[in-house]
N, C-alpha and C positions, 0 to 999 in steps of 0.2 A: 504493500500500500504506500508506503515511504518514497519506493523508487516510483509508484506511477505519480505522485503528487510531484515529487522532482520534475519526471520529464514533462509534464502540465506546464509547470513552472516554467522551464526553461523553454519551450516552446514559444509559448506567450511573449517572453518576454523581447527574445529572437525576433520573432515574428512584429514587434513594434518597433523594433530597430530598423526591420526592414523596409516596414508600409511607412516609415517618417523618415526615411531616407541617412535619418544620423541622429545620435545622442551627442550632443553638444557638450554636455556636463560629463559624458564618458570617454569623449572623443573617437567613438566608435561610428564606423560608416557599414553600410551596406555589405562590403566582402568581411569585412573584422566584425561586422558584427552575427555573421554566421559563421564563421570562423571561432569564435569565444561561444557561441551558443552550441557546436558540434563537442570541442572540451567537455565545457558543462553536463552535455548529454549526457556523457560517457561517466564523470567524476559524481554527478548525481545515480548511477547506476541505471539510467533507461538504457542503456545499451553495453554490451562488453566490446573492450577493444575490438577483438577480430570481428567483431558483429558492423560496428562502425566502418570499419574498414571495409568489409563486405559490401556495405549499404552504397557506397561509393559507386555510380553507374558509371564504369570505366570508358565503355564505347560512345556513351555521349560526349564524357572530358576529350574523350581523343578525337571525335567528328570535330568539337568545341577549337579545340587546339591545331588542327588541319584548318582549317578558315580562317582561325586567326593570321595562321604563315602568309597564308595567300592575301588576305586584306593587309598585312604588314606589308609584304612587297608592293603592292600596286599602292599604299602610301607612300614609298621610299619612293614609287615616280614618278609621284603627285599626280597620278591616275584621278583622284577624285575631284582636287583644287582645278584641274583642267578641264576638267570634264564639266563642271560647272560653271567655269570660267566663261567656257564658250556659250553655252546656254543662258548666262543673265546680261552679256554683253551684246547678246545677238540678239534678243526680241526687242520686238518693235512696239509694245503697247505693255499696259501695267496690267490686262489681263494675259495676255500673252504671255509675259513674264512668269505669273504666277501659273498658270497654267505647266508649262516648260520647267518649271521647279519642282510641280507635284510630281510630271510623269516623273523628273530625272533622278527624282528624291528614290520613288516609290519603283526604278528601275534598280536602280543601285543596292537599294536593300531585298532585293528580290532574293539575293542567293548570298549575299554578304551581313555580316552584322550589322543593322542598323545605327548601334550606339557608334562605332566607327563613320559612317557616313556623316550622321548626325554633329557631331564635333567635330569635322575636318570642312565642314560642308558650313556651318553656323555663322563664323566672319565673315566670309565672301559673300556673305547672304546679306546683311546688315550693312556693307561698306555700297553695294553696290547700290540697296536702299535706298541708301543716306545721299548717296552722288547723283542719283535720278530724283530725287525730293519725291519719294514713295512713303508713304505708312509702312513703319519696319512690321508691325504687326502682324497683317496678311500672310506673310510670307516665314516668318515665322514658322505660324501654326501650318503653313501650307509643308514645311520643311519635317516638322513633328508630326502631322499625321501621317502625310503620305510616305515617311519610312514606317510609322508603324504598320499601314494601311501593305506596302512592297511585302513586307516578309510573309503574307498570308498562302501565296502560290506555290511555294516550297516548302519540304521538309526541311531544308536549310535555313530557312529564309530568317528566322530568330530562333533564340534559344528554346521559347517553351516549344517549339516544331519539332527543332530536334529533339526535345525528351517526349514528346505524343509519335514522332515518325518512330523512331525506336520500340516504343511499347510498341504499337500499331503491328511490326513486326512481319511488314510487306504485306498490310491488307488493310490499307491498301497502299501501295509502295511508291517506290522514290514518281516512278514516271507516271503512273494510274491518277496519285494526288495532284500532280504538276498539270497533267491534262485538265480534271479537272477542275480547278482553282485558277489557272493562267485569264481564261476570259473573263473568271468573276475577279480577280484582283484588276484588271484592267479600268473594269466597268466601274468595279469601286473607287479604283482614282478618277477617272471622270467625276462620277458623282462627288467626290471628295472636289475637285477642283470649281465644279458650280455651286456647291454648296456655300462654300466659300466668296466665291465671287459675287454672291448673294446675299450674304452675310454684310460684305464688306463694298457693297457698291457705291453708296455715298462718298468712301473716302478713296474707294480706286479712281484716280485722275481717265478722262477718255483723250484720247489723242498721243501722237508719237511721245515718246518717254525723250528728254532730256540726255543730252549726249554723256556718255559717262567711261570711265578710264584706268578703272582700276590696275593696277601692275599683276601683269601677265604672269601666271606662273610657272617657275621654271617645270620642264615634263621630260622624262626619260622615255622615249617610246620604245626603244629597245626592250628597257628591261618593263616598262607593261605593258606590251604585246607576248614578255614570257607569263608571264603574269597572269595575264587573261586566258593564254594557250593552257596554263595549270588547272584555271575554272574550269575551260572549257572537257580538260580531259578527267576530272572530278564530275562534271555533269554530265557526261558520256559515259562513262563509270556506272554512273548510278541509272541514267535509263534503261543500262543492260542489264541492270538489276542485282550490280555489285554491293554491297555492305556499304554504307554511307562512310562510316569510321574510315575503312580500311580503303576503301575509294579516295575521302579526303587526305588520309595523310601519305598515299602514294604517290598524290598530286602535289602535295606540299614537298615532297621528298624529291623529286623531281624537277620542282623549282630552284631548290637550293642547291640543288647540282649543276644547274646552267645558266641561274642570274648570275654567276660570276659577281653578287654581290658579296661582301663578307658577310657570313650568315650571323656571326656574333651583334654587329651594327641592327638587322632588322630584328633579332629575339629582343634585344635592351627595350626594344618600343612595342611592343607587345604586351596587352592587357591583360597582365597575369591574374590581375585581382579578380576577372569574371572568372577563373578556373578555381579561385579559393571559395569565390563565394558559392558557388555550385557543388565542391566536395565537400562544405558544411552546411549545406541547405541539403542534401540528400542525407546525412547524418541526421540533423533533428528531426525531420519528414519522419525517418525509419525508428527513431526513440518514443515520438508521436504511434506512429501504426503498433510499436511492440506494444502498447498500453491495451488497442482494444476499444479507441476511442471513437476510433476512424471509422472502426466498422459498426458501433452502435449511432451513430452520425446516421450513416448509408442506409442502417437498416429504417431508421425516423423517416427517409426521405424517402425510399425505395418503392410504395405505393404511388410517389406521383411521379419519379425519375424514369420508374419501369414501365410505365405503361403503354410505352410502342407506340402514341397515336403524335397527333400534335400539340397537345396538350403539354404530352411527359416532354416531349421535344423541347416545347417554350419555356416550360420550367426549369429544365436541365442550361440552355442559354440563358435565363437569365439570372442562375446562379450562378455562372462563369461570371457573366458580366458585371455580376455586382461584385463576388469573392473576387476580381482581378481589379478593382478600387479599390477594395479592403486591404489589399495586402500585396498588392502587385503580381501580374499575369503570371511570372515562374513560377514563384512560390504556392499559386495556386493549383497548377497543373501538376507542380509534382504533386499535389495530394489528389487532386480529381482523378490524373491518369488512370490511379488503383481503382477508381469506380467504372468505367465505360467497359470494363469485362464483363460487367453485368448487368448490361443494360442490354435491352432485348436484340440489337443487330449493334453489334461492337466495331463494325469495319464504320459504320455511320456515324455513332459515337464518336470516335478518333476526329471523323473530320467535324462535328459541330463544336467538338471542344479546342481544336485549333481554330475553326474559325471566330469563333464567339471570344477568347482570348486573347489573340491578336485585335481583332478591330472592338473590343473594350478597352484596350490601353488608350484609346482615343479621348475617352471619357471624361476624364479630371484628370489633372495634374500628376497626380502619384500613381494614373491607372500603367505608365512605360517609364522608363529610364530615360526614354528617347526625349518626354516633355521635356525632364529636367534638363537633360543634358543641352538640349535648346536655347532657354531660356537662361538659363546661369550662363552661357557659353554667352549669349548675347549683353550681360553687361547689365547697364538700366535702362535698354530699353526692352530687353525682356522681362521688364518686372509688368507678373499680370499676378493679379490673387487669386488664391482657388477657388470662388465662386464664379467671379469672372471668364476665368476660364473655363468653370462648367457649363455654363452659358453659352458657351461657342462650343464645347465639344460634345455637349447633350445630341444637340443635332445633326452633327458629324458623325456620332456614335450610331445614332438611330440609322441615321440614312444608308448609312453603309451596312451595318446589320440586314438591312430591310431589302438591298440591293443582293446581299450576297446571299441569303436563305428565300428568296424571291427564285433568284436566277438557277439556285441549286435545285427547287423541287421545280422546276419545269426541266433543269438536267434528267433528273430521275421520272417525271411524266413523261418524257421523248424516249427515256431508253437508252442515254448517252453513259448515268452515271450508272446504269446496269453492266452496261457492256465494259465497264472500265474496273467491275468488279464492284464498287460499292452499292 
């Protein structure tokens, strides 16, 4: 009783470090603060060493750790700052702009980490702003959804993909999901990009945008054109229907054989801290389920989650949607994941709980890392408050919901998402 009160405890406590982004007074962030809450688990007795250790989902850390390589290199040549570069220098009108930010935002996080794009992509967003006498704001939120909005198409596309593609277990797999998801992540950046333009038409200016100048950035094409040749044999890989892990890091292994970069130079700038925070968020997740809690949770809910129709369907999405505000999208898939094996068509499962997850992070402030990392990146003129920004992403949240479980059951009335296996 002692040890389940512990891992209660520590759970909880984790889990508020998480959803508030940092304890100020502890000086604990995101990755240390799952990091100190995996100890805990353990020194509280919810878990034994080897058990913790165990809990640890290897093949996600290593898919995790293959895409980092590969977003490391195509940063070292400035793949993204140029990419962008050319996209906000070359429209012609302030929706146009906005427009060309959502696709390029919502292309780029398609098979890459988002928080990568998001922070590399954030300045040049704001400088170019400011030199066209544009509302930074727009553009902004067009930069934060439409990466959260990208990663929806792939099992790659964000982290919690990669831990639902994993469990999911090739059913449905890398290329099945990709089929179907690609036209509805499309459709949702559209949607995402009039919603917005809707939103914000009073302050979008009409007519040609103001000549603007920003300093060019410097770009390697050499080395990302190897770069992308790695994506591209990581995503060929995988529609042959190779192991996503072992697919990514032969790709990465590959890279670092012939960028002829020093590989020590691109590992120093590698986001190690999402690989801690993920080997102690599957630690207390598993000191959580050894209690027993998880499963009297499931079984509370199981009369209206189980019931196959669209009912359990809408209940099941919009307890993603709101547990991915409570506590941020990852943190809540690893615990959902354990539920869709029991729900009555589990291949279906997998894809509402990736989708409904992803495009909830849209929602409020704390629902992605990708708002934050936005709006802090931006300085004071990303200071929006969380109501405010619930405000804008209420809507945003809705419409894109509504666009991708819309376009999904006429998938499956036509016989598309049959034939694809789900």
């Amino acid at each position: 009783m002692v040890a389940v009160t512990g891992a209660l405890i520590v759970f909880v406590v984790t889990y508020v470090v998480i959803a508030s982004r940092q304890l100020s007074w502890l000086g604990l962030d995101r990755p240390s603060g799952a990091l100190v809450g995996a100890v805990a688990m353990v020194a509280v007795g919810g878990l034994t060493f080897p058990a913790a250790m165990a809990s640890i989902d290897l093949p996600v850390m290593t898919l995790l750790f293959g895409m980092l390589v590969i977003a490391g290199y195509l940063e070292d040549a400035r793949f993204f700052r140029y990419t962008a570069y050319l996209v906000l220098t070359r429209a012609r009108s302030a929706r146009s702009l906005l427009w060309g930010l959502t696709f390029t935002a919502g292309a780029l996080s398609a098979l890459l980490l988002n928080d990568t794009v998001c922070l590399l992509l954030t300045p040049l967003v704001v400088a170019v702003a400011v030199e066209a006498r544009l509302p930074v704001l727009p553009y902004l939120l067009a930069l934060a959804s439409a990466a959260n909005l990208g990663g929806v198409v792939s099992w790659s596309g964000n982290p919690q993909n990669m831990i639902i593609g994993r469990a999911a277990a090739g059913e449905p797999g890398f290329a099945a999901y990709l089929a179907l998801m690609l036209p509805i992540g499309v459709a949702c950046l559209a949607g995402n990009a009039v919603v917005l333009t809707w939103l914000f038409r009073k302050q979008l200016p009409r007519g040609p945008l103001a000549e603007r100048a920003p300093p060019k950035p410097p770009f390697d094409r050499v080395l990302a054109a190897k770069a992308l040749g790695a994506l591209a044999l990581f995503v060929g890989l995988a529609l042959a229907g190779h192991g996503l892990p072992g697919a990514a890091m032969l790709a990465a292994a590959v890279l670092i054989v012939i960028a002829r970069v020093p590989p020590r130079r691109i590992l120093a700038t590698l986001d190690w801290s999402i690989l801690v925070f993920f080997a102690g968020l599957f630690v207390v997740v598993a000191g959580l389920r050894a209690t027993g809690l998880l499963e009297d949770a499931f079984a509370r809910l199981a009369p209206v989650l189980t019931r196959g129709d669209a009912v359990g369907d809408a209940a099941f999405v919009g307890l993603v949607t709101l547990g991915s505000n409570l506590v941020s999208n990852v943190p809540l898939v690893v615990i959902a994941v354990e539920w869709v094996p029991r729900l009555p068509d589990p291949t279906w499962g997998y894809v509402m709980l990736a989708v409904a997850s992803t495009l909830a992070g849209n929602l409020t402030l704390l629902g992605s890392a990708a708002n934050v990392i936005v709006l802090e990146s931006a300085g004071p003129r990303g200071e929006l408050g969380f109501w405010r920004f619930a405000r804008y992403g209420a809507v945003l949240t809705i419409a894109s919901l509504a666009i991708a479980f819309a376009m999904l059951a006429v998938e499956r009335a036509v016989g598309y998402a049959g034939w694809l296996g789900v």
